[in-house]
Every structure is written in structure tokens, then in C-alpha cells.
Backbone atoms as SQL, in Angstrom:
CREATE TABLE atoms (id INTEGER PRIMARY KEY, chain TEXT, resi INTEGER, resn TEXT, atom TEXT, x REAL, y REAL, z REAL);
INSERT INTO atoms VALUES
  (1, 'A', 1, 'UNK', 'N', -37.314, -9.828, -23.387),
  (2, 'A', 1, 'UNK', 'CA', -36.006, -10.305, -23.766),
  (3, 'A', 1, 'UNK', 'C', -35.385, -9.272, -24.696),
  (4, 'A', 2, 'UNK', 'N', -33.834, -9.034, -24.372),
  (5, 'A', 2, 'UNK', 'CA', -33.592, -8.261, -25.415),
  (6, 'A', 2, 'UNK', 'C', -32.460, -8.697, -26.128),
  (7, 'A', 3, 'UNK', 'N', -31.850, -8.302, -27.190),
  (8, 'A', 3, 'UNK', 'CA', -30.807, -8.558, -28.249),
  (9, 'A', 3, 'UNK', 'C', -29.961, -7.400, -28.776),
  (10, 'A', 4, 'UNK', 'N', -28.134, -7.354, -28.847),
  (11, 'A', 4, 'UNK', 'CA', -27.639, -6.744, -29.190),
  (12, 'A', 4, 'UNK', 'C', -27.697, -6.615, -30.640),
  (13, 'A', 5, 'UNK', 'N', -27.297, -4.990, -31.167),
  (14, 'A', 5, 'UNK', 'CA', -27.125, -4.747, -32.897),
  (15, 'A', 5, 'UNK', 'C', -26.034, -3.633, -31.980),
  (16, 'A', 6, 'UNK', 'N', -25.007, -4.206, -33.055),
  (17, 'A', 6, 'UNK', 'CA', -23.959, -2.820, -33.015),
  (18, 'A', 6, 'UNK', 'C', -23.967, -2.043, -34.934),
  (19, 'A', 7, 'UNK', 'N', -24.426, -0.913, -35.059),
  (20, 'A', 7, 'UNK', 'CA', -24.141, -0.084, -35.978),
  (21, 'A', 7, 'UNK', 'C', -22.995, 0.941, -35.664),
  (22, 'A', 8, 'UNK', 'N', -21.986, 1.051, -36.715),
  (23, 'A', 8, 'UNK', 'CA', -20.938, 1.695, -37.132),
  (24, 'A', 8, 'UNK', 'C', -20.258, 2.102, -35.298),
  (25, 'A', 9, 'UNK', 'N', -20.088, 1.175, -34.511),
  (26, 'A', 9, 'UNK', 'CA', -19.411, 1.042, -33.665),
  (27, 'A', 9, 'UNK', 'C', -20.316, 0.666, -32.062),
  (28, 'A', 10, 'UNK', 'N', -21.376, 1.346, -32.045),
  (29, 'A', 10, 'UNK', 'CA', -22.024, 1.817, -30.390),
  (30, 'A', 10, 'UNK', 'C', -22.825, 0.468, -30.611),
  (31, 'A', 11, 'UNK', 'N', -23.213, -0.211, -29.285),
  (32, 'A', 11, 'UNK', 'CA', -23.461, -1.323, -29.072),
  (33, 'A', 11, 'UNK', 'C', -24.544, -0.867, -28.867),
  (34, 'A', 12, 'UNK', 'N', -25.816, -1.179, -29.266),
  (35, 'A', 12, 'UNK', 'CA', -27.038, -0.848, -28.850),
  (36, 'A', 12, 'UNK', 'C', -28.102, -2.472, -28.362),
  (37, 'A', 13, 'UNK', 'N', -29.319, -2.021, -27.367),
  (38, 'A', 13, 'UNK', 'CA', -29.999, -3.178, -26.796),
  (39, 'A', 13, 'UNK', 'C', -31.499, -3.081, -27.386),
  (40, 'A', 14, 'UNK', 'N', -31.901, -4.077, -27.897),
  (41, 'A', 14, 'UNK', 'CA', -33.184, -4.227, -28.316),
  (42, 'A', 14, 'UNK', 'C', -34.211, -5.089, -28.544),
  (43, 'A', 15, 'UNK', 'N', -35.086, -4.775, -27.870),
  (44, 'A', 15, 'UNK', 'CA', -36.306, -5.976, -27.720),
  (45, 'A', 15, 'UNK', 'C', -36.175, -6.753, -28.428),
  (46, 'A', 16, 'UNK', 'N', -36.466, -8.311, -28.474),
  (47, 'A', 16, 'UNK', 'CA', -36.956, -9.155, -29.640),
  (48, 'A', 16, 'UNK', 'C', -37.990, -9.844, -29.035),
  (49, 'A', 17, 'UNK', 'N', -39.039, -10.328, -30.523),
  (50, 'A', 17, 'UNK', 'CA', -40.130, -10.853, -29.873),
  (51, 'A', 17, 'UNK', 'C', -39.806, -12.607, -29.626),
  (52, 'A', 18, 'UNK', 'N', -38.389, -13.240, -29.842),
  (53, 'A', 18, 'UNK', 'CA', -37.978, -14.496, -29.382),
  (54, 'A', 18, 'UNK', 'C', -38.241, -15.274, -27.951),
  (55, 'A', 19, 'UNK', 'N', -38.819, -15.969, -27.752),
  (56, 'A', 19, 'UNK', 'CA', -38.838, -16.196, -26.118),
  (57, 'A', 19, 'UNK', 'C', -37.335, -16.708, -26.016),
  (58, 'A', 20, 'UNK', 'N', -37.477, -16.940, -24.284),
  (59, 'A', 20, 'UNK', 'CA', -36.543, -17.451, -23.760),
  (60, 'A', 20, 'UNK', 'C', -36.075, -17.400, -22.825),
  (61, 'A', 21, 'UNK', 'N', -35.001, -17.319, -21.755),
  (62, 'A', 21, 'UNK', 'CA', -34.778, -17.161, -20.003),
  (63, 'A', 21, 'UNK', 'C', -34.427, -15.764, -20.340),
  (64, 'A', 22, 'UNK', 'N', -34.861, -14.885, -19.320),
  (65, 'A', 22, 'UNK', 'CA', -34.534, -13.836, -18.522),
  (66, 'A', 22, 'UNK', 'C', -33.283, -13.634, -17.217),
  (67, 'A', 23, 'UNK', 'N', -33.365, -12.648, -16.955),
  (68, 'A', 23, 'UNK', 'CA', -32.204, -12.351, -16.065),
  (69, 'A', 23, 'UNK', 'C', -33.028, -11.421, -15.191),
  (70, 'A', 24, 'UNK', 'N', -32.796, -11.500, -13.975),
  (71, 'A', 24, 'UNK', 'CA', -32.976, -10.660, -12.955),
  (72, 'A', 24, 'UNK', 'C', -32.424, -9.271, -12.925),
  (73, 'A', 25, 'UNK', 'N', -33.265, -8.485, -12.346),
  (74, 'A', 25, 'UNK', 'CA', -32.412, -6.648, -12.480),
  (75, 'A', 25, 'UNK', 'C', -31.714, -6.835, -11.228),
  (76, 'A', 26, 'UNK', 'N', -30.345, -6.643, -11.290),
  (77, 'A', 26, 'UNK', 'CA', -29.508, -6.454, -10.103),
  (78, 'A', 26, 'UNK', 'C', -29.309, -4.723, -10.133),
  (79, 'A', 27, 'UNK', 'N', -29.526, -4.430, -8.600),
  (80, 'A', 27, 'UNK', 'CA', -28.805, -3.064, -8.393),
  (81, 'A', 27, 'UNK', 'C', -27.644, -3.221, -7.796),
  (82, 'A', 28, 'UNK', 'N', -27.035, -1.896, -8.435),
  (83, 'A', 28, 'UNK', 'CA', -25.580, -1.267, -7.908),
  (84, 'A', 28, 'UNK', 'C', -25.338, -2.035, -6.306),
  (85, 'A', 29, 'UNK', 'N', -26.211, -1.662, -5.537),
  (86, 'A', 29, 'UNK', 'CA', -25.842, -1.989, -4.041),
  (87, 'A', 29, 'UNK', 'C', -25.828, -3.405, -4.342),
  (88, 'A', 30, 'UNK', 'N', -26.301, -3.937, -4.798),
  (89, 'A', 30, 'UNK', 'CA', -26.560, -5.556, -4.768),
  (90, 'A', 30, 'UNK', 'C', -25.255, -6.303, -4.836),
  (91, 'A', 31, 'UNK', 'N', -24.480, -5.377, -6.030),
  (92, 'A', 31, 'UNK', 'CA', -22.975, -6.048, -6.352),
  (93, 'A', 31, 'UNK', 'C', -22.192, -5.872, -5.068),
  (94, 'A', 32, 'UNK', 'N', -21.226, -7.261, -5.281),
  (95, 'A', 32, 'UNK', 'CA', -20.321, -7.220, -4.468),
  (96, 'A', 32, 'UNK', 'C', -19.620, -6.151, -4.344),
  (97, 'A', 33, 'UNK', 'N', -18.623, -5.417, -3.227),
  (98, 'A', 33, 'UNK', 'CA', -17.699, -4.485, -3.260),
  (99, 'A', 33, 'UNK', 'C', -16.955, -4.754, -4.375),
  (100, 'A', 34, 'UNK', 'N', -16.233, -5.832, -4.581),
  (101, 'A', 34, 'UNK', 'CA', -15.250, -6.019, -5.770),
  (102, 'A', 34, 'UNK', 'C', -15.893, -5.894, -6.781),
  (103, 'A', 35, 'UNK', 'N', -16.680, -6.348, -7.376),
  (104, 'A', 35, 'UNK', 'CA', -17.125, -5.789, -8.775),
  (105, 'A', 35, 'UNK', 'C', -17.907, -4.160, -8.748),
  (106, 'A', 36, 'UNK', 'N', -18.262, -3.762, -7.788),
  (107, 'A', 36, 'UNK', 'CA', -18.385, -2.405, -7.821),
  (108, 'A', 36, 'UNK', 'C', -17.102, -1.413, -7.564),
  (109, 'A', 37, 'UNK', 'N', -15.798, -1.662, -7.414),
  (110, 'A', 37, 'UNK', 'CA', -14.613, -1.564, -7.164),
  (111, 'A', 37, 'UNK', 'C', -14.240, -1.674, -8.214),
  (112, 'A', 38, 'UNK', 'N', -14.633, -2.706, -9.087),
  (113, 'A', 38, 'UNK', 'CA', -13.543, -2.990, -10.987),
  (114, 'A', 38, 'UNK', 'C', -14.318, -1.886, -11.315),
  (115, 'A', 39, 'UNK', 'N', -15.466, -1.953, -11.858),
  (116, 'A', 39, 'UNK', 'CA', -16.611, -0.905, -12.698),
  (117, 'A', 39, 'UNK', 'C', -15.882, 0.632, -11.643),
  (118, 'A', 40, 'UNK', 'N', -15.798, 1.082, -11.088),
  (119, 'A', 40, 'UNK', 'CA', -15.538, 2.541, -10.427),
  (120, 'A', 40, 'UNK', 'C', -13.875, 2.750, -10.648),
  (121, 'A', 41, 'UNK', 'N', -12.828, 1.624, -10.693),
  (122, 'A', 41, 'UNK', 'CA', -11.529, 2.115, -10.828),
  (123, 'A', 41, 'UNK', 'C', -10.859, 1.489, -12.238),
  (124, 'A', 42, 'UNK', 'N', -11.668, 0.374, -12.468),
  (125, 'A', 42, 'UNK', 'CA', -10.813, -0.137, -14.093),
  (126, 'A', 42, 'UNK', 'C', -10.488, 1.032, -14.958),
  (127, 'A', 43, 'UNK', 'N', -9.336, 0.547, -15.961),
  (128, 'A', 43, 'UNK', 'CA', -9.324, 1.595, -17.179),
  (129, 'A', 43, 'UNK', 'C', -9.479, 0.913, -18.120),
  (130, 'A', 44, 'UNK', 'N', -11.231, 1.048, -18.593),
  (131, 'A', 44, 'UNK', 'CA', -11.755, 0.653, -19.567),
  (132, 'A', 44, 'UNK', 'C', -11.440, 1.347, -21.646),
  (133, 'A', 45, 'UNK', 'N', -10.142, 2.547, -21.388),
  (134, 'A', 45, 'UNK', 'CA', -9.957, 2.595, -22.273),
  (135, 'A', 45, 'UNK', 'C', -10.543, 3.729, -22.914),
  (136, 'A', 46, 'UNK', 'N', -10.805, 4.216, -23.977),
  (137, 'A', 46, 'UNK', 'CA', -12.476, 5.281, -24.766),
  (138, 'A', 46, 'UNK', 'C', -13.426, 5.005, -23.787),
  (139, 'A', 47, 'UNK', 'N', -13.873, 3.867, -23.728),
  (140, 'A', 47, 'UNK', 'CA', -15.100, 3.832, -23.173),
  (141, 'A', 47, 'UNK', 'C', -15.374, 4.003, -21.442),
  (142, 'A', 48, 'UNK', 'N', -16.761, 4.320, -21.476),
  (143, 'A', 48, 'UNK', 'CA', -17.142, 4.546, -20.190),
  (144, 'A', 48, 'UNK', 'C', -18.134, 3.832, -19.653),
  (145, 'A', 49, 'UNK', 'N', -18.290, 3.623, -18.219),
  (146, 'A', 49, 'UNK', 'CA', -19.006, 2.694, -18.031),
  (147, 'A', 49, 'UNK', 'C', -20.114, 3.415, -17.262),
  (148, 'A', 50, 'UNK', 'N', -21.337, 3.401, -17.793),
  (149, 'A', 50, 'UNK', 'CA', -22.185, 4.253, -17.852),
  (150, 'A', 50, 'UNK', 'C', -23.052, 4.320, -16.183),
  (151, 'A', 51, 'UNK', 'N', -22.900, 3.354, -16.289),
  (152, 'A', 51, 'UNK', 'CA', -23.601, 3.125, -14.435),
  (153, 'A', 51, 'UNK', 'C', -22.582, 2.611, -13.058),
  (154, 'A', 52, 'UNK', 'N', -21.544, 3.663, -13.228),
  (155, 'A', 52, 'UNK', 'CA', -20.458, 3.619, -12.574),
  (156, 'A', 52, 'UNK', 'C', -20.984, 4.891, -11.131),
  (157, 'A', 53, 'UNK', 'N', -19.672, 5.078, -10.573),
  (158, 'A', 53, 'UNK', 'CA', -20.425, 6.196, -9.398),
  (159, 'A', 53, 'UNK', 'C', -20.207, 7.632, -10.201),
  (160, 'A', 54, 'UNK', 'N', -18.874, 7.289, -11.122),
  (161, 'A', 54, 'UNK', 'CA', -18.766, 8.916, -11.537),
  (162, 'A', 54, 'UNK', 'C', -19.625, 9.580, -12.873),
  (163, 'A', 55, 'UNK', 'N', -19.893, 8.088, -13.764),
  (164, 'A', 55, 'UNK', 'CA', -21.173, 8.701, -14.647),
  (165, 'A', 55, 'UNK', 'C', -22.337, 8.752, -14.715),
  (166, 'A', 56, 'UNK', 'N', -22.921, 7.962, -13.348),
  (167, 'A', 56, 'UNK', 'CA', -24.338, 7.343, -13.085),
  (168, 'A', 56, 'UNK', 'C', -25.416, 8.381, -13.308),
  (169, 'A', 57, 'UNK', 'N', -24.969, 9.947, -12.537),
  (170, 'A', 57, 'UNK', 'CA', -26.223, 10.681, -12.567),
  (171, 'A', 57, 'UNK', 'C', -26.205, 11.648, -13.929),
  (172, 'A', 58, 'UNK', 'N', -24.941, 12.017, -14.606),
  (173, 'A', 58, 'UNK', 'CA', -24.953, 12.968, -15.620),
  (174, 'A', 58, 'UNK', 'C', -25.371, 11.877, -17.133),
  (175, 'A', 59, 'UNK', 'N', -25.207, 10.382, -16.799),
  (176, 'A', 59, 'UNK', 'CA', -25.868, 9.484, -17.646),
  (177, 'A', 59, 'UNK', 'C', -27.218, 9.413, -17.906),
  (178, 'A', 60, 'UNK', 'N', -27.907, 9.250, -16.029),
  (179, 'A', 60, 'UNK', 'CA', -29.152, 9.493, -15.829),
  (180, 'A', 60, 'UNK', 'C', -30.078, 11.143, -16.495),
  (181, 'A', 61, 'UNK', 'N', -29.099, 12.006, -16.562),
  (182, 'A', 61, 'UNK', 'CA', -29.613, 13.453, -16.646),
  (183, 'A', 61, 'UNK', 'C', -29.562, 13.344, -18.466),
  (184, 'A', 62, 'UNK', 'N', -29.081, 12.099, -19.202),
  (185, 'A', 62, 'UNK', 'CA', -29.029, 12.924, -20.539),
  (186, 'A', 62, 'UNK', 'C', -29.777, 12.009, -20.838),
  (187, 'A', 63, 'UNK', 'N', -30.569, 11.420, -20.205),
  (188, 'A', 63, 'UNK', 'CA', -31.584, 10.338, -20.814),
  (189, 'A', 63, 'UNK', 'C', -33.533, 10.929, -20.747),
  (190, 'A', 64, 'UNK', 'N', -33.213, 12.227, -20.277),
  (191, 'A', 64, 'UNK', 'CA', -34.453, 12.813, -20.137),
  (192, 'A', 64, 'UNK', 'C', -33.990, 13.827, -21.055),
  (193, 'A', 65, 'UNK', 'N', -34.892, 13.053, -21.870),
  (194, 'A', 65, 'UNK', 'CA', -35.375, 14.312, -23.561),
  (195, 'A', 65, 'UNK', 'C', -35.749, 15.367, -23.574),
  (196, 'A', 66, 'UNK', 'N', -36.766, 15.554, -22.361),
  (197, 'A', 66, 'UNK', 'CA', -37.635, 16.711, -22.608),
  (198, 'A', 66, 'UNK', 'C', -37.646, 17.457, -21.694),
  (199, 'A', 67, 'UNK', 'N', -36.401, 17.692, -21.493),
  (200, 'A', 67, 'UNK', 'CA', -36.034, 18.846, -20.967),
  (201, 'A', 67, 'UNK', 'C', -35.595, 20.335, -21.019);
């Protein structure tokens, strides 16, 4: 299970040892066209939506440290 903390703005996700219901991992393909359609054309503003089609792999590429 995990739990949001936002420090000095960035929303971050983090374990807690609380029980409670879970959620299933949905993939990208899984979503409907329309909600994979909002997430790829909305204008979310500053922010970006990290597992979209246009930031998915340079998101994926900055999450490996040791490189």
C-alpha cells in the first residue's frame, strides 16, 4: 500500500506499513482510447504527465541511476 507526502511542491508516493484494499496495475493498453487520448492531448499546464506516449521512454531512461 502506498501514501502521498508532497514536500515544497512535487507530489511524491510512499510505502506505508497501514493495511488496507489495493488496486490493480493497469497498463497503458488496458485504458480505454479516451482516457489514453485525455493523458496524450490534455493541457495539463507546468506539469507533465509522465506515462504519456511523448514522455514515457525519456521518463523511463531517467529512472536508471546507474548509468
Amino acid at each position: 500500500k502506498l501514501t502521498t507526502w508532497v514536500m515544497l511542491g512535487p507530489l511524491f508516493l510512499m510505502p506505508t506499513p497501514e493495511s488496507g484494499p489495493t488496486q490493480d496495475l493497469i497498463m497503458w493498453n488496458q485504458l480505454p482510447d479516451a482516457a489514453r487520448t485525455a493523458l496524450n492531448t490534455a493541457d495539463f499546464g507546468a506539469a507533465h504527465v509522465p506515462f504519456n506516449d511523448a514522455n514515457f521512454e525519456q521518463k523511463l531512461k531517467e529512472s536508471f541511476i546507474l548509468q
